[in-house]
N, CA, C and O atoms as a DFTB+ gen file, in Angstrom:
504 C
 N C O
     1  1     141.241     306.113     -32.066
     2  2     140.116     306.563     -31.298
     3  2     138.816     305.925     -31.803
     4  3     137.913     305.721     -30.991
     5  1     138.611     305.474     -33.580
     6  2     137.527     305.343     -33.621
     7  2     137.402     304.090     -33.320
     8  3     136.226     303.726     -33.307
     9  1     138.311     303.138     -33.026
    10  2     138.026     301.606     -32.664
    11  2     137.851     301.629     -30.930
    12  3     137.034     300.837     -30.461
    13  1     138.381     302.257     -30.274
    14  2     137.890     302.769     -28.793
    15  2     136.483     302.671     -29.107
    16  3     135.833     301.663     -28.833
    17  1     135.811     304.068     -29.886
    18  2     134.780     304.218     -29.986
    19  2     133.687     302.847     -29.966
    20  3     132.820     302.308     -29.279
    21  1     134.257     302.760     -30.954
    22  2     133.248     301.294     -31.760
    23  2     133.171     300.012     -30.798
    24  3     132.134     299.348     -30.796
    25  1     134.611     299.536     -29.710
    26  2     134.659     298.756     -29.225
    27  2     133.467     299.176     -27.872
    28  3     132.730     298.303     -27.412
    29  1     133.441     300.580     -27.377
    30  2     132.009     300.400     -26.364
    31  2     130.618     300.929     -26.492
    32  3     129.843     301.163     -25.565
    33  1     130.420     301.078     -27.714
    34  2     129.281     301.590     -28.601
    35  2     129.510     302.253     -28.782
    36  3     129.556     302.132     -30.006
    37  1     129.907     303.529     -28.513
    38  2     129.738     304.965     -28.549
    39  2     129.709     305.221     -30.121
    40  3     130.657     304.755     -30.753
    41  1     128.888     305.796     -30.702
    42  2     128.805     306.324     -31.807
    43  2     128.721     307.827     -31.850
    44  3     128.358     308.549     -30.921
    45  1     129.216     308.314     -33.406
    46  2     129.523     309.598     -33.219
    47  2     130.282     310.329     -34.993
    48  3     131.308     309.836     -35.462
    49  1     129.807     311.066     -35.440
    50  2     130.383     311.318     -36.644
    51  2     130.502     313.117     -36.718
    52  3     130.031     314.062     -36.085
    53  1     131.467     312.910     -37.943
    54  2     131.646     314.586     -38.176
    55  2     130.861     314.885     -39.081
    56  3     130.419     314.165     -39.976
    57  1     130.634     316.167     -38.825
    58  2     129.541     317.383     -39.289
    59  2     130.011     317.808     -40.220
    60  3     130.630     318.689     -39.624
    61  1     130.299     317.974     -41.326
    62  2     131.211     318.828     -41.998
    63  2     130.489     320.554     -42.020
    64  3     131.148     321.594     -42.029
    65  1     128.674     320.407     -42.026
    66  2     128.492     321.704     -42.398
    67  2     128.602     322.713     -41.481
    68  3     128.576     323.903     -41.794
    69  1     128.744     322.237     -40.193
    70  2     129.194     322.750     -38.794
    71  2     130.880     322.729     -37.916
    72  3     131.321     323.347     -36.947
    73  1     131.553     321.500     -39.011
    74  2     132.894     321.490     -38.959
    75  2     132.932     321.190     -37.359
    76  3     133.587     321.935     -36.630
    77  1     132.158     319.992     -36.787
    78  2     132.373     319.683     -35.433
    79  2     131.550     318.133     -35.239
    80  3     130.445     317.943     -35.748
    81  1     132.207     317.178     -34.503
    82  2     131.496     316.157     -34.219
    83  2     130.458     316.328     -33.781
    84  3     130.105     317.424     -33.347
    85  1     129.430     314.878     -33.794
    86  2     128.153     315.125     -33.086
    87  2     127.996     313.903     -32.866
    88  3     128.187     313.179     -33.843
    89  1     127.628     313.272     -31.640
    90  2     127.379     312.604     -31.274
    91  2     126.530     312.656     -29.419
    92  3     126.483     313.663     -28.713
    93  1     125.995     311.320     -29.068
    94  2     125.502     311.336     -27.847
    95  2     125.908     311.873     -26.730
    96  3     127.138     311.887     -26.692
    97  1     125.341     312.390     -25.659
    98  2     125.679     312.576     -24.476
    99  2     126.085     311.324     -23.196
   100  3     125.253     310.794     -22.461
   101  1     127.031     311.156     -23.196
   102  2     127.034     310.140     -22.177
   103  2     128.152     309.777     -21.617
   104  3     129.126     310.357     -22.099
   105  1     128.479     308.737     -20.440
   106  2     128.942     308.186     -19.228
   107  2     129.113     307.102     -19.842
   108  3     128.291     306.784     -20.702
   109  1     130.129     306.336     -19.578
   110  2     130.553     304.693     -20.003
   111  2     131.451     304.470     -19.022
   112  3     132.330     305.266     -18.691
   113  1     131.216     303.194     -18.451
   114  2     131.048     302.829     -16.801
   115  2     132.335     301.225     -17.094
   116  3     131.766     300.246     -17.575
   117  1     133.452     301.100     -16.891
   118  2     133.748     299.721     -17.049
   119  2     134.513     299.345     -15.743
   120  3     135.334     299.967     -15.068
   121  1     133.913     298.021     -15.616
   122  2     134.910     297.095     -14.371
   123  2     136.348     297.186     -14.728
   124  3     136.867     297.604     -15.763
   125  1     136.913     296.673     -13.580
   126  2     138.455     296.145     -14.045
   127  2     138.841     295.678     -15.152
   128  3     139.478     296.383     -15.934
   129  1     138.505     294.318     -15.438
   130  2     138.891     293.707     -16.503
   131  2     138.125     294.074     -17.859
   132  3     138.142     293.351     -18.855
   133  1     137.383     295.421     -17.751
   134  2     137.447     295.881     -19.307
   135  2     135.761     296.095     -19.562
   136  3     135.360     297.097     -20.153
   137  1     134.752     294.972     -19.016
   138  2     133.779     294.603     -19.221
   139  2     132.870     296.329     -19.119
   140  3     133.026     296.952     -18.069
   141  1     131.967     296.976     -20.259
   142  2     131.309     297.470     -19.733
   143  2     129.949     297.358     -18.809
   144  3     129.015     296.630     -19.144
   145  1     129.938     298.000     -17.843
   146  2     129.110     297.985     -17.012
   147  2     127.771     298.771     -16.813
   148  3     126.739     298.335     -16.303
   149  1     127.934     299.652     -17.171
   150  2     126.940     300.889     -17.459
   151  2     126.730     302.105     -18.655
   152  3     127.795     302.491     -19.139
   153  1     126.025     302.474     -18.958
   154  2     125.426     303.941     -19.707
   155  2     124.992     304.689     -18.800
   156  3     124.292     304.195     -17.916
   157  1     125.276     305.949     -18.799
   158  2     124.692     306.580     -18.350
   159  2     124.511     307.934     -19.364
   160  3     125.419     308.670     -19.750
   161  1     123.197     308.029     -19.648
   162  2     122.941     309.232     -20.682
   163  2     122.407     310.844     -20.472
   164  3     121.497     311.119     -19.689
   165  1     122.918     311.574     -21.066
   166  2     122.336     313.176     -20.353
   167  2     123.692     313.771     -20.382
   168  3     124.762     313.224     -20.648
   169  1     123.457     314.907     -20.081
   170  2     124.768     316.061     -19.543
   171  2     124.592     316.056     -18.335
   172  3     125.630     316.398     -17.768
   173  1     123.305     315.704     -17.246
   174  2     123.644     315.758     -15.836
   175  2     123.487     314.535     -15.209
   176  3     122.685     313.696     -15.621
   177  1     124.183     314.376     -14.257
   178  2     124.148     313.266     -13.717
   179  2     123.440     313.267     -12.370
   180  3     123.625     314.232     -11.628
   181  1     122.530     312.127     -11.935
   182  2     122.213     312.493     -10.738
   183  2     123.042     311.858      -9.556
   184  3     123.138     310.633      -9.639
   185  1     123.697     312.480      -8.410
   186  2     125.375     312.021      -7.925
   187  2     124.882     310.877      -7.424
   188  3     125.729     310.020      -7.677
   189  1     123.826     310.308      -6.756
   190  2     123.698     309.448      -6.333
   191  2     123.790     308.276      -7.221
   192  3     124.743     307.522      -7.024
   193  1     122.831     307.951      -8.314
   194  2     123.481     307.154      -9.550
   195  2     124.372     307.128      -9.861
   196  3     124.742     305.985     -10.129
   197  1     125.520     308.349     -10.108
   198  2     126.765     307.980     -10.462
   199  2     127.567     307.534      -9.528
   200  3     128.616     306.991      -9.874
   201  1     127.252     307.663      -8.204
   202  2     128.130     307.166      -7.407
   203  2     128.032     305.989      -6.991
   204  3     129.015     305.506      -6.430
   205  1     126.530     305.003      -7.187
   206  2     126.332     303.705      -7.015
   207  2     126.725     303.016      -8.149
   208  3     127.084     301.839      -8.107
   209  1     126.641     304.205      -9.967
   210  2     127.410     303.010     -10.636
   211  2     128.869     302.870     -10.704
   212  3     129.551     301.893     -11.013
   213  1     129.312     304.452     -10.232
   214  2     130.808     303.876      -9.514
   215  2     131.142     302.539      -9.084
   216  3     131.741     301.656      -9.697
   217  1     130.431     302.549      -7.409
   218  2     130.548     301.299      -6.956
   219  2     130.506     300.133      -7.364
   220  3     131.197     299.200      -6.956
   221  1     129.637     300.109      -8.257
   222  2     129.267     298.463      -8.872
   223  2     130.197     298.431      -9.986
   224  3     130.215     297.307     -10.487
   225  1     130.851     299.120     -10.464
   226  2     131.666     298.990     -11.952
   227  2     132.293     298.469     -11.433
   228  3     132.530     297.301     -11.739
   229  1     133.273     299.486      -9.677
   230  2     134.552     298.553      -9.395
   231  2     134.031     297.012      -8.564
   232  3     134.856     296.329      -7.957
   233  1     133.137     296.778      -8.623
   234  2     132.960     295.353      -8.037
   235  2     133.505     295.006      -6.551
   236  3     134.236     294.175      -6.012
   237  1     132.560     296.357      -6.136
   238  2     133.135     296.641      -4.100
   239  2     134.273     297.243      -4.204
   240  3     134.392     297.766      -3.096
   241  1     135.696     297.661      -5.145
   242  2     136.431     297.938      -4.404
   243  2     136.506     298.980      -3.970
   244  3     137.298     299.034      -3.029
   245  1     135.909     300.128      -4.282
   246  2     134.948     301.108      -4.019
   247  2     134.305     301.400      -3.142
   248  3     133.634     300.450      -2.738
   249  1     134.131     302.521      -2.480
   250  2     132.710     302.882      -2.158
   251  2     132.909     302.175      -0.528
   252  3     133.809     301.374      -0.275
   253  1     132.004     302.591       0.369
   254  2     131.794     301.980       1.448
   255  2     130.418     301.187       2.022
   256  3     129.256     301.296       1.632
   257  1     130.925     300.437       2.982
   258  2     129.922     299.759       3.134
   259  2     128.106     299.842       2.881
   260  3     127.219     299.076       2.504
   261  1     128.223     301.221       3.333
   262  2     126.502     301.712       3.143
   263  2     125.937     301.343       1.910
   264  3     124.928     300.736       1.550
   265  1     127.199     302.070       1.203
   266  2     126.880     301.909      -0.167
   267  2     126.635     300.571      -1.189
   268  3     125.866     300.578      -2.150
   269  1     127.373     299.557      -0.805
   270  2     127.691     298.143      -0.625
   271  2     126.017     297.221      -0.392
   272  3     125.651     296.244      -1.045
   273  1     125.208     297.955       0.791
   274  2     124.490     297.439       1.447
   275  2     123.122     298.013       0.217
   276  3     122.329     297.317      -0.417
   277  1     123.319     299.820       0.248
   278  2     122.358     300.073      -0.875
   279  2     122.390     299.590      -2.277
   280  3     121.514     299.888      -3.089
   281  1     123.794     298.559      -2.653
   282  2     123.751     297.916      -4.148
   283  2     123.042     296.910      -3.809
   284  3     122.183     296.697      -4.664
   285  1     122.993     295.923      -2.633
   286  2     122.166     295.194      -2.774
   287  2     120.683     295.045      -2.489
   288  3     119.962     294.071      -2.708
   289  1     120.306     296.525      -1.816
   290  2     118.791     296.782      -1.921
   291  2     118.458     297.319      -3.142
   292  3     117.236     297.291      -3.281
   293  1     119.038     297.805      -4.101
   294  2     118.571     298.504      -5.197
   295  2     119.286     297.561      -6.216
   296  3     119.877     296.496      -6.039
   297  1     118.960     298.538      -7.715
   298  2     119.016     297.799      -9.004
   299  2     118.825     298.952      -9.993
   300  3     117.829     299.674      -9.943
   301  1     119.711     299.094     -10.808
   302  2     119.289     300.185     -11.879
   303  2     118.891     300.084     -12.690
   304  3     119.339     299.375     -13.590
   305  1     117.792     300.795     -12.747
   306  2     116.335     300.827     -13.662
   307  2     116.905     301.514     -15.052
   308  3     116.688     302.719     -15.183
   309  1     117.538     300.903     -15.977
   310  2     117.486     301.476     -17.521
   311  2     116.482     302.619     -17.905
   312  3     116.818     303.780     -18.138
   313  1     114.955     302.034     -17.945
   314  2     113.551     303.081     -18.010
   315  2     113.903     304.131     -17.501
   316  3     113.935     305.223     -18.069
   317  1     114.233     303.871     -16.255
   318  2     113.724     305.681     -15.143
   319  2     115.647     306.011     -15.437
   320  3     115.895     307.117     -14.956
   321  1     116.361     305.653     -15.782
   322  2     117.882     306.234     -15.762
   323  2     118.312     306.088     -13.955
   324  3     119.105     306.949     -13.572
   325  1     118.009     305.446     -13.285
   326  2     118.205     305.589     -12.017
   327  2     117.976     303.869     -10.848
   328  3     117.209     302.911     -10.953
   329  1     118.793     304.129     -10.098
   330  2     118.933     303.108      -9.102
   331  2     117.084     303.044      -8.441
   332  3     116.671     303.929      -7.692
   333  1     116.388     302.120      -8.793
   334  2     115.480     301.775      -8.239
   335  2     115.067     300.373      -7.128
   336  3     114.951     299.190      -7.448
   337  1     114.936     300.885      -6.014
   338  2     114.385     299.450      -5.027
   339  2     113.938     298.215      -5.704
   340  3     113.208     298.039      -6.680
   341  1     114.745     297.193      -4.714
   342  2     113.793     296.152      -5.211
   343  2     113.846     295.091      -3.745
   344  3     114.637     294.626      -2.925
   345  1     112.035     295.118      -4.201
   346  2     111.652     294.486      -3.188
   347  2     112.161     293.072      -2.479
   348  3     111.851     292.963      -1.293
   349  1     112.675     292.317      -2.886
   350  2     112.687     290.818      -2.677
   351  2     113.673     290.620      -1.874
   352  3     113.592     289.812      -0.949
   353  1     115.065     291.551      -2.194
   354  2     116.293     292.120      -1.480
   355  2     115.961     292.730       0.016
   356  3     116.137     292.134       1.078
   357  1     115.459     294.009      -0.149
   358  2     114.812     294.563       0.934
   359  2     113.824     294.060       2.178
   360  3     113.537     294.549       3.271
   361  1     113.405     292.711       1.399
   362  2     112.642     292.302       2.473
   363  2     113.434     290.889       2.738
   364  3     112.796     290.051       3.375
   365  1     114.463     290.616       2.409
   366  2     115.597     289.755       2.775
   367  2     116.509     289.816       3.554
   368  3     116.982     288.937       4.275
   369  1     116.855     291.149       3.395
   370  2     117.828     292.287       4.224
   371  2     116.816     292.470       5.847
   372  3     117.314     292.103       6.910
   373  1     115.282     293.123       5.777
   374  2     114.611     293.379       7.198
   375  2     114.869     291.755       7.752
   376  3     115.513     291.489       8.767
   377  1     114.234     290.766       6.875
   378  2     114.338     289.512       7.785
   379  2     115.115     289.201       8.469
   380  3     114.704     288.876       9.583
   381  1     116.912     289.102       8.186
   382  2     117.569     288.665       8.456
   383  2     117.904     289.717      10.032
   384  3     118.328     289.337      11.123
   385  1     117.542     290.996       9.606
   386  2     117.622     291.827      10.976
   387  2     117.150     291.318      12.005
   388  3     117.659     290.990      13.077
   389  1     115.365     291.242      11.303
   390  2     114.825     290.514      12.660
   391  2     115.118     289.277      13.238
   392  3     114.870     289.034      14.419
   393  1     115.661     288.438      12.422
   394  2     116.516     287.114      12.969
   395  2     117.576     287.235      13.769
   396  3     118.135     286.240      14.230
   397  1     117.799     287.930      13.913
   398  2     119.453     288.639      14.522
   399  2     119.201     289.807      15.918
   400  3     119.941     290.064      16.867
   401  1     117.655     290.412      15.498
   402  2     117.064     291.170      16.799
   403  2     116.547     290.054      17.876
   404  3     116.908     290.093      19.052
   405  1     115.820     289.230      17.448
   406  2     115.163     288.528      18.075
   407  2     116.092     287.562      18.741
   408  3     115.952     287.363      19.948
   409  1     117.017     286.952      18.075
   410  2     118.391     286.209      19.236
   411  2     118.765     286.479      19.707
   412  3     119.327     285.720      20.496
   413  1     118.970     288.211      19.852
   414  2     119.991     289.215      20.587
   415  2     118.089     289.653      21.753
   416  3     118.005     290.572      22.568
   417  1     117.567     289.207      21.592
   418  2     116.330     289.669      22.244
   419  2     116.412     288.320      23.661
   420  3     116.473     288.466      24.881
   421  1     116.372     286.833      22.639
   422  2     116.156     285.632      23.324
   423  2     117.244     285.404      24.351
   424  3     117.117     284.986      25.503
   425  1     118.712     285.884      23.481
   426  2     119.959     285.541      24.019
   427  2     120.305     286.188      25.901
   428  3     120.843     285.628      26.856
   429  1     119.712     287.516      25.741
   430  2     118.949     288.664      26.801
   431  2     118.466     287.811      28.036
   432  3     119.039     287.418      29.052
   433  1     117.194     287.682      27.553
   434  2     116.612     287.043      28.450
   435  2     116.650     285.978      28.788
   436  3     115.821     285.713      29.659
   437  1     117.708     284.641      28.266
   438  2     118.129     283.493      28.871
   439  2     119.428     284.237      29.533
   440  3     119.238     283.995      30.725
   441  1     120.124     284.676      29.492
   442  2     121.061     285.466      30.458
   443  2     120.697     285.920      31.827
   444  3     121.380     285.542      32.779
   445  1     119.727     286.660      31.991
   446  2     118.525     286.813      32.770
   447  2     118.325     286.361      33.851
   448  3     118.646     286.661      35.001
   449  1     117.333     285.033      33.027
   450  2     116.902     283.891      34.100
   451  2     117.852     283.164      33.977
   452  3     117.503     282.221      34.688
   453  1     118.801     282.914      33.593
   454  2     120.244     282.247      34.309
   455  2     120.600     283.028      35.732
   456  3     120.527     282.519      36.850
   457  1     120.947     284.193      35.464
   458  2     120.941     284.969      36.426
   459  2     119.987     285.040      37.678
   460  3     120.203     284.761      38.858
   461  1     119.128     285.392      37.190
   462  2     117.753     285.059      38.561
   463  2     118.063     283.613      38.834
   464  3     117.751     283.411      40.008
   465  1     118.357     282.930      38.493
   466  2     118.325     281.345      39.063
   467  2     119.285     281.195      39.953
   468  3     119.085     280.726      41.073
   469  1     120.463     281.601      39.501
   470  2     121.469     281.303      40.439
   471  2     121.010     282.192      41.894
   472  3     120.546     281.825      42.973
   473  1     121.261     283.081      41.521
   474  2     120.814     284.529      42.666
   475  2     119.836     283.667      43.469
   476  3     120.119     283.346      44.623
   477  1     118.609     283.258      42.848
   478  2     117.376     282.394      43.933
   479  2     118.770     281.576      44.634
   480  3     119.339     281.930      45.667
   481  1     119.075     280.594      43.915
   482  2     119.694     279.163      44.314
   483  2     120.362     279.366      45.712
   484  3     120.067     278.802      46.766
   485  1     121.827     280.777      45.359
   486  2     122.450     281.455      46.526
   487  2     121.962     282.417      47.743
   488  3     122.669     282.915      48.619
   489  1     120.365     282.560      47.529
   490  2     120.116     282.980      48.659
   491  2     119.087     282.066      49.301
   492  3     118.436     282.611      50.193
   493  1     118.764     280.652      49.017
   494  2     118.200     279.918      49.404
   495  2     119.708     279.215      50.367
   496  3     119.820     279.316      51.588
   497  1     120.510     278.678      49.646
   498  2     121.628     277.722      50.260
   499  2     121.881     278.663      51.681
   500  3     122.224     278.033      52.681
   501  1     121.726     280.086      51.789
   502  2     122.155     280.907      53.119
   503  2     121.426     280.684      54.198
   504  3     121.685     281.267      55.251
């Protein structure tokens, strides 16, 4: 157990004058192949953090898409203990929407006046 220990930090020793270990409060987060991925420290967890570092430990296999979409708008902030926004993502993510609204906008209205054209064309030829 104590090379477990030692191999993902966790530190922790016995008390003798209390006759009970003592050590940190915490969450230890690892991918598949072993790598740790996260700390998470405290006795409570907040579910949303634990459930995004769920996701990211297993490396997507996890979790659903939403969630997928909120790993790549966010980033976990060590400081605050918590998944915090980040901008550069988020405004990578709106762009690409609006690139994708606006073709589905353009795509519309050349459909349209394709439409009106012919329609003119066939009630002119009558």
């Amino acid at each position: 157990m104590k090379a477990f220990a030692d191999a993902i930090g966790f530190s922790y020793h016995y008390d003798e004058k209390r006759q009970e270990y003592a050590h940190p409060a915490a969450v230890v987060l690892a991918a598949p192949d072993g790598t740790i991925t996260r700390y998470l420290y405290g006795i409570e967890y907040d579910p949303k953090t634990l459930r995004l570092a769920l996701v990211e430990s297993s490396q997507g296999k996890i979790g659903s898409t939403l969630d997928k979409l909120i790993l790549y708008c966010f980033h976990y902030d060590s400081s605050e203990g918590r998944y915090a926004p980040v901008a550069r993502r988020i405004m990578q993510l709106g762009g690409a929407l609006m690139v994708v609204l606006l073709g589905g906008f353009l795509a519309a209205l050349h459909l349209a006046d394709k439409k009106r054209r012919r329609h003119l064309a066939e009630s002119t030829a009558s």
